[in-house]
C-alpha positions in Angstrom: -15.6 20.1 3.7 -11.5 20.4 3.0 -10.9 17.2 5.8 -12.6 14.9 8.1 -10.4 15.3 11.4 -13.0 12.0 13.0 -16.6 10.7 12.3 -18.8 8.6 14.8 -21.9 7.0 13.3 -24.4 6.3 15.9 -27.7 5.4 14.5 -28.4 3.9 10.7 -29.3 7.6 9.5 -26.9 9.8 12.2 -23.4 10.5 12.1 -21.2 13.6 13.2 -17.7 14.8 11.9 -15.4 17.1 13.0 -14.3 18.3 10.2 -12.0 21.5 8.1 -14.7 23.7 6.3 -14.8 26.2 3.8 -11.6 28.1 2.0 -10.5 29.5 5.5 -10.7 25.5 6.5 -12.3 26.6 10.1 -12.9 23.9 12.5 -16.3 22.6 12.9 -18.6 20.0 14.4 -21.5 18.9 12.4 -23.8 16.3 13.0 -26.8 14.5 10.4 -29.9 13.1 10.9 -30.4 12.2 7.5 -28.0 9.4 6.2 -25.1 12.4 5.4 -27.6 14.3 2.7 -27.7 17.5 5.3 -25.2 18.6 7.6 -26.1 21.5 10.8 -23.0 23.1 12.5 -23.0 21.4 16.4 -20.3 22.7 18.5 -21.1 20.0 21.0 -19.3 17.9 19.1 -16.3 19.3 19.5 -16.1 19.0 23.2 -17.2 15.4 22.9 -14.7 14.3 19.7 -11.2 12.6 19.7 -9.3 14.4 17.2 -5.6 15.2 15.5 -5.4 19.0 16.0 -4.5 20.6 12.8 -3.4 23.6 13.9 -0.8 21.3 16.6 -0.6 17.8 15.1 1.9 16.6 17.9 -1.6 17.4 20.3 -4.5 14.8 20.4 -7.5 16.9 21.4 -9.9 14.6 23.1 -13.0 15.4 25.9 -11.0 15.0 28.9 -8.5 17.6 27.4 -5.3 17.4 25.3 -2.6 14.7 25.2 0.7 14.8 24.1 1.2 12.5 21.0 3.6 9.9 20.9 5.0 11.0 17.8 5.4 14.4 16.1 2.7 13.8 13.3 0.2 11.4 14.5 -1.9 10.3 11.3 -5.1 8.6 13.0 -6.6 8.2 16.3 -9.5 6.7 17.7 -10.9 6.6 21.5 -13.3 4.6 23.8 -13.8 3.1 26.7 -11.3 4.9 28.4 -8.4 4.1 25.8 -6.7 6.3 23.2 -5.2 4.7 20.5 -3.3 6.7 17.8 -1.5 5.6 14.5 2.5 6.6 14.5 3.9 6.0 10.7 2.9 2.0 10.8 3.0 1.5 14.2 0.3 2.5 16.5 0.4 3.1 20.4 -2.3 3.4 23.5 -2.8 5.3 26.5 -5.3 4.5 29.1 -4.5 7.1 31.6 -4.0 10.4 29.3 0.1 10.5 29.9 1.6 7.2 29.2 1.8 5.8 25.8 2.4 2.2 25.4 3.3 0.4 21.8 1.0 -2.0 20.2 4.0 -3.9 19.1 2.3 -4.6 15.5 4.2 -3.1 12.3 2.0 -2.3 9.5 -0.7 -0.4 11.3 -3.6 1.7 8.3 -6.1 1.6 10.6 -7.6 1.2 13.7 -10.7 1.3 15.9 -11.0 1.2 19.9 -14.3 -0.4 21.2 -16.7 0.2 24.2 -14.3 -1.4 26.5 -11.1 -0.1 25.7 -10.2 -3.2 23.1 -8.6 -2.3 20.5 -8.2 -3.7 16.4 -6.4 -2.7 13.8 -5.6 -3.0 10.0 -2.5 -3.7 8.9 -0.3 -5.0 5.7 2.0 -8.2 6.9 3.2 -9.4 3.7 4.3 -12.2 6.0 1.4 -13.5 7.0 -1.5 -12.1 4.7 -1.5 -10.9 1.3 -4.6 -8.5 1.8 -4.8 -6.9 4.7 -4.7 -8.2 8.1 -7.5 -7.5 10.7 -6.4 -8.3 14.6 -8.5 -8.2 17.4 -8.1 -9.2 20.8 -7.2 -12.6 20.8 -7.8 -13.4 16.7 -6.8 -12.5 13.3 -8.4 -12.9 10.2 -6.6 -12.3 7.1 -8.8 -10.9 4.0 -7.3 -11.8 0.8 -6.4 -9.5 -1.8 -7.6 -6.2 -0.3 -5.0 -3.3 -1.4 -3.3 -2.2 1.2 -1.9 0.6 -0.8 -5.5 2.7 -0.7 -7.1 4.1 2.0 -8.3 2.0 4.8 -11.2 2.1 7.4 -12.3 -0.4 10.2 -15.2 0.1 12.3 -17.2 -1.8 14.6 -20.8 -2.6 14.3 -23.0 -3.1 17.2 -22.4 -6.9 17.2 -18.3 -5.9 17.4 -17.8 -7.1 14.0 -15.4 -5.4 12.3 -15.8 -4.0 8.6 -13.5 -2.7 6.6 -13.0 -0.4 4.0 -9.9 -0.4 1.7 -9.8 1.2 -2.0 -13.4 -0.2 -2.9 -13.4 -2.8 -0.9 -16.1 -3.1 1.9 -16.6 -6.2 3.6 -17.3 -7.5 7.7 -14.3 -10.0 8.3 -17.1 -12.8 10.0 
């Protein structure tokens, strides 16, 4: 694997990834039924992934077809319930109808996660108000103390809607 373009968990030992493989970094989907210790090519999953495309990074390639990115180098994006969300430099955007992007008006933005019904939060540095990294969801924010916001950073769902985060080597659920 050269890059992870998306990956969906959906049961305890199942994932799938779309994903750069091999030298000639050729797209693939690949799915695992065995907690990530095998991998088998699926091209299913490409029709059914949200994606950057690599070989266009202003195009978001999703099931219902290409969008247009609100920016010319889009470095995240995540979709459900009918929403799109992507990640712009630190600020992110929506779309809920495939052609018009809307700001999420929050400065900051590493990461971010849509769930079943289109809500969407995010992780973000705002020195301001947190000194970690600050999760908001619809409605709440909960500021986790001391998290780097200078690594990497993940948030996910779980099937409660609790969202987890992953930052440097920090993992944690924020409730």
């Amino acid at each position: 694997i050269q890059q992870i373009l998306a990956l969906e968990p959906y049961a305890a030992d199942q994932a799938m990834i779309v994903a750069l493989m091999g030298d000639g970094c050729e797209l693939q989907g690949l799915r695992t039924f065995t907690y990530g210790e095998f991998w088998e090519p699926n091209d299913e999953i490409l029709a059914s992934s949200t994606y950057v495309d690599p070989a266009n990074p202003v195009a978001v390639v999703a099931p219902a077809g290409t969008l247009d990115a609100p920016c010319a180098t889009p470095t995240g994006v995540r979709a459900n319930g009918g929403t799109t969300a992507v990640i712009c430099g630190s600020d992110a955007s929506q779309t809920t109808d495939a052609a018009t992007w809307s700001s999420l008006d929050q400065a900051g933005v590493l990461a971010l996660t849509v769930a079943g019904d289109g809500q969407i939060t995010t992780a973000r540095a705002d020195a301001a108000s947190c000194d970690g990294l600050l999760v908001a969801e619809p409605g709440a924010a909960t500021c986790i103390p001391s998290v780097p916001t200078d690594a990497p950073v993940a948030v996910t769902l779980d099937a409660n809607g609790t969202p987890w985060i992953w930052a440097g080597d920090t993992f944690v659920a924020t409730r």
